[in-house]
C-alpha positions as CSV (number, residue, x, y, z in Angstrom):
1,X,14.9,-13.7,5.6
2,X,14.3,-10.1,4.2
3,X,12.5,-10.1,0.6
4,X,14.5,-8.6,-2.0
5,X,13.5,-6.2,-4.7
6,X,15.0,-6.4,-7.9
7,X,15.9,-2.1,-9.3
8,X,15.0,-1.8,-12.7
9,X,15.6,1.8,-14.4
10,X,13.4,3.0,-16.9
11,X,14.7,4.3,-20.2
12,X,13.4,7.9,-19.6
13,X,14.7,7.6,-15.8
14,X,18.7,6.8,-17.6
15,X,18.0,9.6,-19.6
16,X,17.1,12.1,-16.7
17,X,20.3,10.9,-15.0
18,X,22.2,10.9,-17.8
19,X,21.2,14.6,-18.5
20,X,21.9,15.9,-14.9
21,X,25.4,14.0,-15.1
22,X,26.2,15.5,-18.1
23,X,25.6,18.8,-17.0
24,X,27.5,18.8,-13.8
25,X,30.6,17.1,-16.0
26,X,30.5,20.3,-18.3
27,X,32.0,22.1,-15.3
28,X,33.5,19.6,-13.0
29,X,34.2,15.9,-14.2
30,X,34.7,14.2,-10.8
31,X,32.0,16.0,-9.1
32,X,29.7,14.6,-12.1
33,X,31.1,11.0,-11.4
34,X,30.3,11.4,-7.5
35,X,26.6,12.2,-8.1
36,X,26.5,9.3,-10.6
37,X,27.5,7.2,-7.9
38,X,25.6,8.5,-4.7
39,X,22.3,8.5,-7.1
40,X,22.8,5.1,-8.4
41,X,23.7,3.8,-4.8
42,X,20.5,5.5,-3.1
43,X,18.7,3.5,-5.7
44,X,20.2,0.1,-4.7
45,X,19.2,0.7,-1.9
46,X,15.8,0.2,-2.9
47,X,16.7,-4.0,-3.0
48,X,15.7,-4.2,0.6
49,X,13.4,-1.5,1.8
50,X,11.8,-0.2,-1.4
51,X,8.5,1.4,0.5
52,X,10.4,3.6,2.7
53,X,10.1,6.3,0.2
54,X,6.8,8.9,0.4
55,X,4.4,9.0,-2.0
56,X,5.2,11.9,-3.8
57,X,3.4,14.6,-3.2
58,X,2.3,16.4,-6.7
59,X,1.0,13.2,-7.8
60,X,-1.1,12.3,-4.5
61,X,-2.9,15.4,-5.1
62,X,-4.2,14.0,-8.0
63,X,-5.2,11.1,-6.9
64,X,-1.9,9.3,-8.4
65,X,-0.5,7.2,-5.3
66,X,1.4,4.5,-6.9
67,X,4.9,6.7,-7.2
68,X,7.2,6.6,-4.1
69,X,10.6,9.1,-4.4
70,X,13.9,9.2,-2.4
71,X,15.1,12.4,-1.6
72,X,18.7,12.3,-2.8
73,X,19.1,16.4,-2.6
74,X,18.3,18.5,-4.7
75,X,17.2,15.2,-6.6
76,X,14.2,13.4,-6.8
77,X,14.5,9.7,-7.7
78,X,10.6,8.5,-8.2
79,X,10.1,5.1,-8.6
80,X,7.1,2.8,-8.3
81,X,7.0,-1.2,-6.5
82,X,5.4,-3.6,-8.2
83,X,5.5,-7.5,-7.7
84,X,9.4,-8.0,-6.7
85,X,10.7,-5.1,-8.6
86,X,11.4,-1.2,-7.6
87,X,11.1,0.4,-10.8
88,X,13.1,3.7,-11.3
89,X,10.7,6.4,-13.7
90,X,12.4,9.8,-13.1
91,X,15.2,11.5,-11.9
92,X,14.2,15.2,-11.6
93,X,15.8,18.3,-9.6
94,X,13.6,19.6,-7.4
95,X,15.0,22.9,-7.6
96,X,13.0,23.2,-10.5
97,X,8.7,23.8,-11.1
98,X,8.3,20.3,-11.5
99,X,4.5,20.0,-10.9
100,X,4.2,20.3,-14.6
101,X,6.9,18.0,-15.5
102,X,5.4,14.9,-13.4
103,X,2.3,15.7,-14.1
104,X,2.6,15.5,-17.9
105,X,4.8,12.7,-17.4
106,X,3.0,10.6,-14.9
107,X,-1.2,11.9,-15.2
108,X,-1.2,10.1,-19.1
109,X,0.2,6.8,-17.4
């Protein structure tokens, strides 16, 4: 029987999605719901094969290897596995500089 992961998001990691969801919905409502939907979904996904994601790159340059991301483009869901539990940390667009952004947020941790 395959081991199953619990998917826990972190507050800041609601508030990412929240943002980008928000955004979109300014615009076009039902797009906004969509990308709620496939994000949160890709994340599920995590419940049965929560290492398949790469280590993500900015953060293994620095020596920082414990933070995995799913590509769900042009976002990037980073999340980290621990025990039984993937834990969700950021939701970022990687359209964006964001070598800065996960640094600050992930170099203090």
């Amino acid at each position: 029987m395959k081991q199953s992961y619990e998917v826990i998001w972190a507050e800041t990691a609601e508030k990412d999605l929240q943002g980008i969801v928000s955004y979109i919905a300014q615009d076009n409502p039902s797009q906004a719901r969509k990308i709620l939907q496939k994000i949160k979904k890709s994340a599920s996904t995590l419940t049965h094969s929560p290492l398949r994601g790469r280590v993500v790159p900015e953060l293994k340059e620095q020596g920082i290897i414990q933070y995995r991301e799913l590509i769900i483009a042009p976002w990037r869901l980073i999340y980290r596995v621990s025990a039984q539990v993937a834990f969700v940390v950021s939701v970022l667009d990687s359209r964006r500089n964001i070598e800065d952004l996960l640094l600050s947020r992930f170099l203090m941790r």
